[in-house]
DRENDO-1510 file (C-alpha; in Angstrom, 1 decimal, always signed):
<recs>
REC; n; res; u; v; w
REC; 1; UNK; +36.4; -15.2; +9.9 .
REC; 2; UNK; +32.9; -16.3; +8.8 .
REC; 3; UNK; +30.8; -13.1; +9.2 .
REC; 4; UNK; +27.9; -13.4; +11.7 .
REC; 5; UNK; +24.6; -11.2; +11.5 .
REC; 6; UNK; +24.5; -8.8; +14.2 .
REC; 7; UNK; +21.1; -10.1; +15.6 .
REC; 8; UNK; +22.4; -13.3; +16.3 .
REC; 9; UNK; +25.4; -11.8; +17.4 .
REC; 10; UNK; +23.4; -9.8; +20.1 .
REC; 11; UNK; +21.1; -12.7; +21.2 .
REC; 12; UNK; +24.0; -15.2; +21.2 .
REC; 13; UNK; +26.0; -12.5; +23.6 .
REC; 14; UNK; +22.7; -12.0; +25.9 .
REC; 15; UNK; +22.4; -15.8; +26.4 .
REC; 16; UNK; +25.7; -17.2; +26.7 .
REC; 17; UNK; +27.8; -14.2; +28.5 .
REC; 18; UNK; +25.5; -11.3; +29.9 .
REC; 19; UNK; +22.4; -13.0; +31.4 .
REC; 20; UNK; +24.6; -14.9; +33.6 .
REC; 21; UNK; +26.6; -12.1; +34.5 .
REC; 22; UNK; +23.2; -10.7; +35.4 .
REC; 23; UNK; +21.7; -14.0; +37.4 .
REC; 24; UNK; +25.1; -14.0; +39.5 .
REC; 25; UNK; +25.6; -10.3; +40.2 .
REC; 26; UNK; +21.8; -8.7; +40.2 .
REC; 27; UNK; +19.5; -11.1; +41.4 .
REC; 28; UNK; +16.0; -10.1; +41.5 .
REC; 29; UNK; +16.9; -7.7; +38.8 .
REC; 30; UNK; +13.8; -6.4; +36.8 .
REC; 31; UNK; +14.6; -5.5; +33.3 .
REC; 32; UNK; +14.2; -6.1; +29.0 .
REC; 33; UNK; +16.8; -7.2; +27.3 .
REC; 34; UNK; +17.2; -6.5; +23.4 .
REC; 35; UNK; +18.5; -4.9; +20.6 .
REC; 36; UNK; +16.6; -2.1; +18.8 .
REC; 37; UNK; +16.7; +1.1; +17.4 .
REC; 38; UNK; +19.6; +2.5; +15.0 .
REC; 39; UNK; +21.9; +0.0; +13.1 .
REC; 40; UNK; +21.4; -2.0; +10.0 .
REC; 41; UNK; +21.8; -5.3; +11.9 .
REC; 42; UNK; +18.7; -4.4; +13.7 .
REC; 43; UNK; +16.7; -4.7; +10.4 .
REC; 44; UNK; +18.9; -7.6; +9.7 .
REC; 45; UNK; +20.4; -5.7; +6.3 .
REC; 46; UNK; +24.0; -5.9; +7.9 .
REC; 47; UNK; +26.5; -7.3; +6.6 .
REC; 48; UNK; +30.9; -7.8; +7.0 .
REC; 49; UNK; +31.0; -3.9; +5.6 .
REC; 50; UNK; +28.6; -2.9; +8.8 .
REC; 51; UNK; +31.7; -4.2; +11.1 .
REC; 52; UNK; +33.8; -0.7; +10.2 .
REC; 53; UNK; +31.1; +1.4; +12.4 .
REC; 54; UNK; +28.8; +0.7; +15.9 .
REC; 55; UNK; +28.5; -2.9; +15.0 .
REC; 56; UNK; +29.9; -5.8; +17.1 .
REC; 57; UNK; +28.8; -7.8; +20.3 .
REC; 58; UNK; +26.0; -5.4; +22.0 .
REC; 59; UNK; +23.0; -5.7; +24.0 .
REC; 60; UNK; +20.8; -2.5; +25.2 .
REC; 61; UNK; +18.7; -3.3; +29.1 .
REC; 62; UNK; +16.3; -1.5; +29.8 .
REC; 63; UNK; +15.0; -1.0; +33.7 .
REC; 64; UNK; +11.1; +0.3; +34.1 .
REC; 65; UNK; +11.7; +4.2; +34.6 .
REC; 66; UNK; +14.2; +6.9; +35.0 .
REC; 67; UNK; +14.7; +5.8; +38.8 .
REC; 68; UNK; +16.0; +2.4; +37.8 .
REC; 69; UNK; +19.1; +4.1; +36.4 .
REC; 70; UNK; +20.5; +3.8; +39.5 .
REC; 71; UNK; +21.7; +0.5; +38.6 .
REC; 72; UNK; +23.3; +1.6; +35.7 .
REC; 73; UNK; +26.8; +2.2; +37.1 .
REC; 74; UNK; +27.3; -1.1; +38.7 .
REC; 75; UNK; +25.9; -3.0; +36.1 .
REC; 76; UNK; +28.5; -1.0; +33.6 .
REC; 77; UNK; +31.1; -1.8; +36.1 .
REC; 78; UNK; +30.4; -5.6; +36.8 .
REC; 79; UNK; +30.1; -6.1; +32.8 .
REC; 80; UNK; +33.4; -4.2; +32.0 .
REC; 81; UNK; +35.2; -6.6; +34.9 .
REC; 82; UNK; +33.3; -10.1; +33.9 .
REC; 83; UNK; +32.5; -10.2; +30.4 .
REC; 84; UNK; +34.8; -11.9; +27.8 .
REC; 85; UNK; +37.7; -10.4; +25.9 .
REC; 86; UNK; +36.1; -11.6; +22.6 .
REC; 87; UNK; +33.0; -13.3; +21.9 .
REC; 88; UNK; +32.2; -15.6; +18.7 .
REC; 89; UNK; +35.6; -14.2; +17.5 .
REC; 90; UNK; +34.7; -10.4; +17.6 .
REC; 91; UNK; +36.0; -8.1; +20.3 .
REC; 92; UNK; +33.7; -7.1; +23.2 .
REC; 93; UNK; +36.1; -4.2; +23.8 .
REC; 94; UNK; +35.1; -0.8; +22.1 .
REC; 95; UNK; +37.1; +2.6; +21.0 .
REC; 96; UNK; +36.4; +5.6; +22.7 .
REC; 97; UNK; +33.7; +7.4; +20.5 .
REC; 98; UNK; +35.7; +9.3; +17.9 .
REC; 99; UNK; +34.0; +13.4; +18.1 .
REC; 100; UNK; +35.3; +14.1; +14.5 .
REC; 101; UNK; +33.1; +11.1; +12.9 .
REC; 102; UNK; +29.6; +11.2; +14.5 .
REC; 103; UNK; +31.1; +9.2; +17.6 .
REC; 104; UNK; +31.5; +6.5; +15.7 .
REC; 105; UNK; +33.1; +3.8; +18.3 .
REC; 106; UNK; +35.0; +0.7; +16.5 .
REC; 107; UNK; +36.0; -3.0; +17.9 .
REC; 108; UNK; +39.3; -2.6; +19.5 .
REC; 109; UNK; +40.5; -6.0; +20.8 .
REC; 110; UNK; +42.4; -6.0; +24.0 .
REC; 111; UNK; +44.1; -9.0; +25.9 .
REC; 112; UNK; +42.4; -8.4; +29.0 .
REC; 113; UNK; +40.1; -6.5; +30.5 .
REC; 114; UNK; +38.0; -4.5; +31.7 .
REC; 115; UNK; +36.7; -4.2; +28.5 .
REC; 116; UNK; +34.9; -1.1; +27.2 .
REC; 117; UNK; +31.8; -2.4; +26.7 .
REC; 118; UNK; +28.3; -1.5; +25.1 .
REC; 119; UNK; +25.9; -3.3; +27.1 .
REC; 120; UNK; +24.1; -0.1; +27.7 .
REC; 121; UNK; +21.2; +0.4; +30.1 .
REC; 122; UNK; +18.4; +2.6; +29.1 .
REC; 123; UNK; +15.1; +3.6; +31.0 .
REC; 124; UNK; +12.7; +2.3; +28.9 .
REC; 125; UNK; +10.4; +5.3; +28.8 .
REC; 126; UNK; +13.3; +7.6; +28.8 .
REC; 127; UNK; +14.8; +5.6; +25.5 .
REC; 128; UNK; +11.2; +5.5; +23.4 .
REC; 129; UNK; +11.5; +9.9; +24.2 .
REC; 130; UNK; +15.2; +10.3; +23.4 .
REC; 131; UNK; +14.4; +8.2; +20.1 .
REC; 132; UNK; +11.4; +8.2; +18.8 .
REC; 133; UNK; +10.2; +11.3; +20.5 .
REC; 134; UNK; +7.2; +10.0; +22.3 .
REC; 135; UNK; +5.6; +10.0; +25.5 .
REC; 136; UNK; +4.4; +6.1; +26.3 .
REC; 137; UNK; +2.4; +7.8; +29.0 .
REC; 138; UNK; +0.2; +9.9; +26.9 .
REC; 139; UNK; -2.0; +8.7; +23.4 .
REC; 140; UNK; -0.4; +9.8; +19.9 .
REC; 141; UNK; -3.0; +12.0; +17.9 .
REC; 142; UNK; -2.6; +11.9; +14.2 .
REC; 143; UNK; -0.6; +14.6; +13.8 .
REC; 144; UNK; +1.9; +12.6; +16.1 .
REC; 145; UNK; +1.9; +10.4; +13.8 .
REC; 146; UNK; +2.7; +12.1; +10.4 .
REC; 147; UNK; +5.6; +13.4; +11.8 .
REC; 148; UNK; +7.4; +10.5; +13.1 .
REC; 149; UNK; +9.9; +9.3; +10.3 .
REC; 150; UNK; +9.6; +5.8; +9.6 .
REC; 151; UNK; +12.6; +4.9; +9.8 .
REC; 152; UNK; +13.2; +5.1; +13.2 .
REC; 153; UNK; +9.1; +3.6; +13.6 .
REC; 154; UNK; +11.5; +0.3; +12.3 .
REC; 155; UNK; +14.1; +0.9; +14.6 .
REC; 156; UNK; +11.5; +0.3; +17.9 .
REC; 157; UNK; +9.6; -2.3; +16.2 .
REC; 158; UNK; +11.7; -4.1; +14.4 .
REC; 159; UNK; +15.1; -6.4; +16.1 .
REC; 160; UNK; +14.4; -8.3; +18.7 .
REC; 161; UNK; +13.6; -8.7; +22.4 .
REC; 162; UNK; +15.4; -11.5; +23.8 .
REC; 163; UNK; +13.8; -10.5; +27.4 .
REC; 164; UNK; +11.1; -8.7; +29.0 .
REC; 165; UNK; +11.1; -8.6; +32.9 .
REC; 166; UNK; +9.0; -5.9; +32.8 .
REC; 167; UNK; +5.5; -7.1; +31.4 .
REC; 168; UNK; +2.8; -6.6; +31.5 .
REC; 169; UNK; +3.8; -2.6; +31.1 .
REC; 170; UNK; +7.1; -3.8; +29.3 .
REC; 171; UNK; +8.9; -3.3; +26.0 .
REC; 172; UNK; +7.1; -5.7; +24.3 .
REC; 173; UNK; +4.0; -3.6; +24.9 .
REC; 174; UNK; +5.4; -0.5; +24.0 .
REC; 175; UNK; +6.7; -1.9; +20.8 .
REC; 176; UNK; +3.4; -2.9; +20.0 .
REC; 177; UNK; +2.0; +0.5; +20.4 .
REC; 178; UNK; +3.7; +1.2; +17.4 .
REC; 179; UNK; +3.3; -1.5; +15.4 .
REC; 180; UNK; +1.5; +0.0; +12.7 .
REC; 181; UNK; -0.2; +3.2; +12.2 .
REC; 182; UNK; -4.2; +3.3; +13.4 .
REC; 183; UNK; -6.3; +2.7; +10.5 .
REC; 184; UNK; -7.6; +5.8; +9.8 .
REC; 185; UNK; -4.2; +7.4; +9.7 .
REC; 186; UNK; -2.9; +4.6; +7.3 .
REC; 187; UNK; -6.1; +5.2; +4.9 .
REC; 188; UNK; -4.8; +9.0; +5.3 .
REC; 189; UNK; -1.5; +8.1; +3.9 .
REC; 190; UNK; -2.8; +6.0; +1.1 .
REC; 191; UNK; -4.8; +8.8; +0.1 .
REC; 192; UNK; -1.9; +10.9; -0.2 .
REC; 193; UNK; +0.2; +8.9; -1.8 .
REC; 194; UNK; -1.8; +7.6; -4.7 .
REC; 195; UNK; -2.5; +12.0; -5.2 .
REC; 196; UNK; +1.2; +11.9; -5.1 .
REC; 197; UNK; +1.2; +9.4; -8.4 .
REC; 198; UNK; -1.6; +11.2; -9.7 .
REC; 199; UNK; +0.3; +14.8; -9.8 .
REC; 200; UNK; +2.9; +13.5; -11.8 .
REC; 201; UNK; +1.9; +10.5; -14.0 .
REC; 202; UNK; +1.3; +12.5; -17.2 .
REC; 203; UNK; +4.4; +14.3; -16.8 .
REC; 204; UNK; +6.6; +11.3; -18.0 .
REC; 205; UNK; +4.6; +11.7; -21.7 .
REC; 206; UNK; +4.8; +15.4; -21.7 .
REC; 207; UNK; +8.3; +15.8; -21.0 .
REC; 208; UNK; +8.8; +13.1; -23.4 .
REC; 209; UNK; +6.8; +14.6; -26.0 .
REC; 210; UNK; +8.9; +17.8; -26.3 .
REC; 211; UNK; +12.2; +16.2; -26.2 .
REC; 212; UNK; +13.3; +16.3; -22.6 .
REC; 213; UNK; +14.3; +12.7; -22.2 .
REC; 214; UNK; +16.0; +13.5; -19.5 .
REC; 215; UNK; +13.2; +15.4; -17.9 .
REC; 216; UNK; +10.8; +11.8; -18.7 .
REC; 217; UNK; +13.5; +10.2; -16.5 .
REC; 218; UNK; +13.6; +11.8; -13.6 .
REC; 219; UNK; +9.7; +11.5; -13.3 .
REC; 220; UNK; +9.4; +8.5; -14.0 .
REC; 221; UNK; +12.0; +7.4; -11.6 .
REC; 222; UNK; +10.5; +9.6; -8.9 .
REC; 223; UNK; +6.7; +7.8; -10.0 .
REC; 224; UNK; +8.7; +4.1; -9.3 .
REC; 225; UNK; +9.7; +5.6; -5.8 .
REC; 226; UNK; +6.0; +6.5; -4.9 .
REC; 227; UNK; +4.9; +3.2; -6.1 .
REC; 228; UNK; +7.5; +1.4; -4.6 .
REC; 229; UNK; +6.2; +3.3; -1.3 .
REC; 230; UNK; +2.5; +2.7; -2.3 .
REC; 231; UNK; +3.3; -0.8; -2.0 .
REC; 232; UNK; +4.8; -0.6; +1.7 .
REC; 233; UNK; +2.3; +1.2; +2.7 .
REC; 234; UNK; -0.8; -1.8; +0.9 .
REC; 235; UNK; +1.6; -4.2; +2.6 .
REC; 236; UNK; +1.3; -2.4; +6.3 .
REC; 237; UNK; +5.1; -2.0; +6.0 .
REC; 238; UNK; +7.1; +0.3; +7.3 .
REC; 239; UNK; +9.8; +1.5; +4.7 .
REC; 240; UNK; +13.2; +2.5; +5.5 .
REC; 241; UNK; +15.3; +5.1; +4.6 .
REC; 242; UNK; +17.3; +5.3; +1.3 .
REC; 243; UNK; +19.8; +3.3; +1.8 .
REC; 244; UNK; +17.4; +0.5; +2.4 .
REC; 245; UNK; +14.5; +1.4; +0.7 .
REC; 246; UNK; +15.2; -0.9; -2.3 .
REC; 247; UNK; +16.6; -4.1; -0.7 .
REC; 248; UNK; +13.7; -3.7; +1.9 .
REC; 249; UNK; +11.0; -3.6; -0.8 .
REC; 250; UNK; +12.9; -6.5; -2.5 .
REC; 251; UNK; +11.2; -8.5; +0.8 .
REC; 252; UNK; +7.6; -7.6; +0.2 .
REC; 253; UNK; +4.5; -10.0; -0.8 .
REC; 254; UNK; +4.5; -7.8; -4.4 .
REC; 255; UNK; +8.0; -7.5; -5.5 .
REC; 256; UNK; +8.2; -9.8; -7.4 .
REC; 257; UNK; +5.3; -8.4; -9.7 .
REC; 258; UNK; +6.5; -4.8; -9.9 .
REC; 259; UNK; +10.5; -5.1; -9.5 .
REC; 260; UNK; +10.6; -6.7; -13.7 .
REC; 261; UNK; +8.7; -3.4; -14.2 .
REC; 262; UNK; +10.6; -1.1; -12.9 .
REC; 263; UNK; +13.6; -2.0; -14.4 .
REC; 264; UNK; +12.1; -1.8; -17.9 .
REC; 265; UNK; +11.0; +2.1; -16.9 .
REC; 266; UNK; +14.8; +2.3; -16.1 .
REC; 267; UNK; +16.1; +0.6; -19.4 .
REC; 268; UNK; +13.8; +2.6; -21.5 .
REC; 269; UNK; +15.0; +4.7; -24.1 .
REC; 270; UNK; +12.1; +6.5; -25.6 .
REC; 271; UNK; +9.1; +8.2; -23.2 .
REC; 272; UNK; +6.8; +5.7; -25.3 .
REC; 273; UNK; +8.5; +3.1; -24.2 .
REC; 274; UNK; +9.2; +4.0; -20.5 .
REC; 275; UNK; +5.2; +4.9; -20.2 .
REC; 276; UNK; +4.5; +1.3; -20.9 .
REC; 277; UNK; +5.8; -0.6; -17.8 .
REC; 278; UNK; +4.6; +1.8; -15.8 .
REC; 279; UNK; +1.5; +1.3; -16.8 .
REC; 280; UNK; +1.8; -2.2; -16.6 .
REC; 281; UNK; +2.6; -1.0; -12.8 .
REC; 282; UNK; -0.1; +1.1; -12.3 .
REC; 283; UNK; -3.0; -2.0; -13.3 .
REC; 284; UNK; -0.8; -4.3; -10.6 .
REC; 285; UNK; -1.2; -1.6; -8.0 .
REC; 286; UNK; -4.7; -0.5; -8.9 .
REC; 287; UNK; -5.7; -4.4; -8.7 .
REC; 288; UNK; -3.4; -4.6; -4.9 .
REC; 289; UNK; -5.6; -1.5; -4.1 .
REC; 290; UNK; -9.2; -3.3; -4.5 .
REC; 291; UNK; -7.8; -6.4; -2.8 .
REC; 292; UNK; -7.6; -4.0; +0.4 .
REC; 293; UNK; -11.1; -3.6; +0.4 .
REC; 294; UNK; -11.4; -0.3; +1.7 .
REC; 295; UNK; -13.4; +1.1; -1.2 .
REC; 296; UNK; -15.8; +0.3; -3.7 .
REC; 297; UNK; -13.9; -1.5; -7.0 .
REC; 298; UNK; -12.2; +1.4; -8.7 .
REC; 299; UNK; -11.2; +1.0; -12.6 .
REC; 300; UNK; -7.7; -1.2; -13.1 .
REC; 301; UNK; -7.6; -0.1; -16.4 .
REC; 302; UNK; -5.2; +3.2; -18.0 .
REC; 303; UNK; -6.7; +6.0; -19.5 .
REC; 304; UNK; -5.9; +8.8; -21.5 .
REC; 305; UNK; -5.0; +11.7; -19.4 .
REC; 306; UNK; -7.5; +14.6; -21.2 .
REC; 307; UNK; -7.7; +13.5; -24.3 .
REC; 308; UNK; -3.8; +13.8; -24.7 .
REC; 309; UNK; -2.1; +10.6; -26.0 .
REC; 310; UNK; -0.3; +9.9; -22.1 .
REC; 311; UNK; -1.6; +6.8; -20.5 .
REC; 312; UNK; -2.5; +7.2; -17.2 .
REC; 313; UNK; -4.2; +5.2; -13.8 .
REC; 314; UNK; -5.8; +8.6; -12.5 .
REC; 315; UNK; -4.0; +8.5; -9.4 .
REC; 316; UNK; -6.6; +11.5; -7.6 .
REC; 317; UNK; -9.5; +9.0; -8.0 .
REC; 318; UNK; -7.7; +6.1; -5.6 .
REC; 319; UNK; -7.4; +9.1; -3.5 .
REC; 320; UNK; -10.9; +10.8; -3.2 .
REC; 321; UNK; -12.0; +7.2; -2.7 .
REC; 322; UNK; -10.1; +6.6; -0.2 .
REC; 323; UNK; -10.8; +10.0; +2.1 .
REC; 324; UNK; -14.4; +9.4; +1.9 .
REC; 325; UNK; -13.7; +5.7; +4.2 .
REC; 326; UNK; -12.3; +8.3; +6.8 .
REC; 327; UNK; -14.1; +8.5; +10.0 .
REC; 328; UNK; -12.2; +9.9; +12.6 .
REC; 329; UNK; -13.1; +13.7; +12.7 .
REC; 330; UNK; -9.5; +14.1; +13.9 .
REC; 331; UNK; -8.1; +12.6; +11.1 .
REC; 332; UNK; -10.4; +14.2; +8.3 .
REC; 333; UNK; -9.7; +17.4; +9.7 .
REC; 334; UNK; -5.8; +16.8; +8.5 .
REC; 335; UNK; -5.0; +19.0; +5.6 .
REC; 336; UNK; -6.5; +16.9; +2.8 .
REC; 337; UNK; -3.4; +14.8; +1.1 .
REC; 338; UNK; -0.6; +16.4; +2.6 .
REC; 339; UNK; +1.3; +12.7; +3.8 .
REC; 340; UNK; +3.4; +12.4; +6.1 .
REC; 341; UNK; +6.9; +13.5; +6.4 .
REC; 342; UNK; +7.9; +10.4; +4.5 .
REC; 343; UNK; +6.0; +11.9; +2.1 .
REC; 344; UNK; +6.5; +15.7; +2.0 .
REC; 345; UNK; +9.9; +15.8; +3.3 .
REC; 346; UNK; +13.8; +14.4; +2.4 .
REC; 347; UNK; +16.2; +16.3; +4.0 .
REC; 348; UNK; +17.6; +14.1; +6.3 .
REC; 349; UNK; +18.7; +16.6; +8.5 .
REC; 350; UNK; +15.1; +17.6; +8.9 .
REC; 351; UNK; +13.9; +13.6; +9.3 .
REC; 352; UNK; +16.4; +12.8; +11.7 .
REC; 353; UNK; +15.8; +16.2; +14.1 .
REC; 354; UNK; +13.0; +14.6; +16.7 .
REC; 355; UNK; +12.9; +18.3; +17.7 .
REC; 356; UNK; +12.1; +20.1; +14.1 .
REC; 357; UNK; +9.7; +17.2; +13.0 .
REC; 358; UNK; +7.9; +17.8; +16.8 .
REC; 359; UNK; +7.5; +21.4; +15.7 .
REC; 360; UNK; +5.5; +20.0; +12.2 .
REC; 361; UNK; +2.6; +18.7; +14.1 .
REC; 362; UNK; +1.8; +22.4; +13.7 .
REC; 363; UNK; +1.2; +22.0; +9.5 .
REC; 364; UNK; -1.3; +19.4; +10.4 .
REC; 365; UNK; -3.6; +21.5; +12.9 .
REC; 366; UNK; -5.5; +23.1; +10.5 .
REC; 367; UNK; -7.5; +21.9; +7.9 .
REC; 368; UNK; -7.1; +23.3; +4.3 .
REC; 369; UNK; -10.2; +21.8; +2.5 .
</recs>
């Protein structure tokens, strides 16, 4: 069977077999339609391997606040009696959610229904708490900000909203609140992540230069990482999480300059010869970094780092620079380079804890400059 994305999958399944369900049975109905948040198929990198796990025919509804769950039974109850068997050749019909693998549910095809659907209603502020952690009702400070993983900032603004029944208050205005982060916060994380590069960009030489190749690897490859990042964040992109990360900065405007380069770092044998490309990388993202605009012109040229013979961009002057066009008090009060999580933090099992990364806003209340 050929495979078929699951975004078209979704849309195809809201248009053809559940908004008619919906016309016929709940007339009058307000609600969003759509299909966001977790899955690789909402960033469209799904593909015939994402069928073994959550993936198949799905939409997510979403009714305007908690009291509009009161739908929710019937609507589950008139889908699991109406719907299709199958739909574009997949199953609509789901497994029970297996408790020894995550609650993993697969496509289980039956012959006849009711089928054990997942068009799943949600209220809408109730979903953007349970997954994002936020309260639509109330503004996001900075600090909110540095602790929500990016990740799941993707997951809410990224798929795609085949209905919204609820405007103007709706999802598509709540997926706009996120849509980026506010300037000030964004020239925040540019400032900490060209300090990032700037910690560590000498260490490739020195490593090198004692005879830890090994040693001049891993920094380097950790240096093509922050780039890499550096270049989401230029781009106003949210990055995903590992998995992703490469085949989603495959897709940006810059790729194409800096991927050539990073594989040389990779190939490289010798320190001498890994320190090249990357500086090579450095002048491209140096040169991206006045095309922003947000400073004065700042050198695109690699220096020696202290008279020692490692080439270097000087990553702490991109970042001075950049705190001084700061304005918000709130967001200069932030403990000066620190990042976000993104940037501090990989355990996933910290990232992925809405509860642990809400108790992090804490790091981020007083200054330490």
């Amino acid at each position: 069977m050929t495979f078929v994305k699951g975004l078209e999958l979704s849309r195809q399944f809201y248009l053809q077999a559940v908004r008619p369900i919906l016309e016929a049975q709940f007339p009058g109905l307000s609600y969003a339609a759509a299909l966001i948040g977790s899955g690789s198929e909402v960033l469209g990198f799904d593909t015939g391997m994402s069928s073994d796990h959550h993936w198949g025919p799905r939409v997510m509804l979403f009714v305007p606040a908690e009291a509009g769950l009161h739908v929710r039974p019937a609507i589950e109850q008139v889908m699991a009696d109406h719907l299709p068997v199958s739909f574009m050749g997949y199953p609509t019909n789901f497994s029970p959610p297996n408790p020894q693998d995550n609650g993993v549910r697969l496509l289980q095809g039956v012959s006849q229904g009711p089928v054990a659907h997942r068009v799943e209603v949600f209220a809408l502020d109730g979903f953007f708490q349970e997954y994002l952690g936020v309260d639509l009702s109330a503004e996001l400070s900075p600090a909110g900000w540095l602790t929500l993983q990016e990740q799941r900032l993707l997951g809410v603004t990224g798929g795609e909203v085949f209905h919204d029944g609820l405007a103007p208050a709706g999802l598509e205005a709540a997926r706009a609140r996120f849509a980026y982060y506010p300037p000030d916060v964004w020239l925040y994380l540019l400032a900490a992540q060209w300090m990032k590069i700037g910690q560590e960009e000498p260490f490739v030489g020195r490593c090198g230069s004692v005879g830890d190749e090994l040693g001049s690897r891993l920094v380097a490859a950790r240096l093509v990482a922050a780039l890499m990042r550096l270049c989401f964040l230029m781009e106003k992109r949210y990055a995903p999480y590992s998995k992703w990360f490469g085949t989603a900065f495959s897709r940006l405007d810059c790729a194409g300059q800096f991927m050539p380069l990073f594989e040389q770092v990779f190939q490289a044998a010798t320190w001498p010869e890994r320190q090249q490309p990357l500086c090579m990388a450095y002048k491209l993202a140096a040169r991206q970094h006045n095309g922003l605009g947000i400073t004065p012109p700042l050198p695109e040229q690699v220096s020696n780092f202290h008279g020692r013979p490692f080439q270097v961009i000087h990553g702490e002057i991109f970042a001075e620079a950049i705190a001084k066009a700061i304005h918000s008090p709130d967001v200069r009060a932030l403990p000066a380079f620190a990042g976000s999580v993104n940037q501090f933090l990989e355990s996933v099992d910290v990232l992925d804890n809405l509860e642990l990364c809400g108790r992090l806003k804490g790091l981020f209340h007083v200054s330490l400059v």
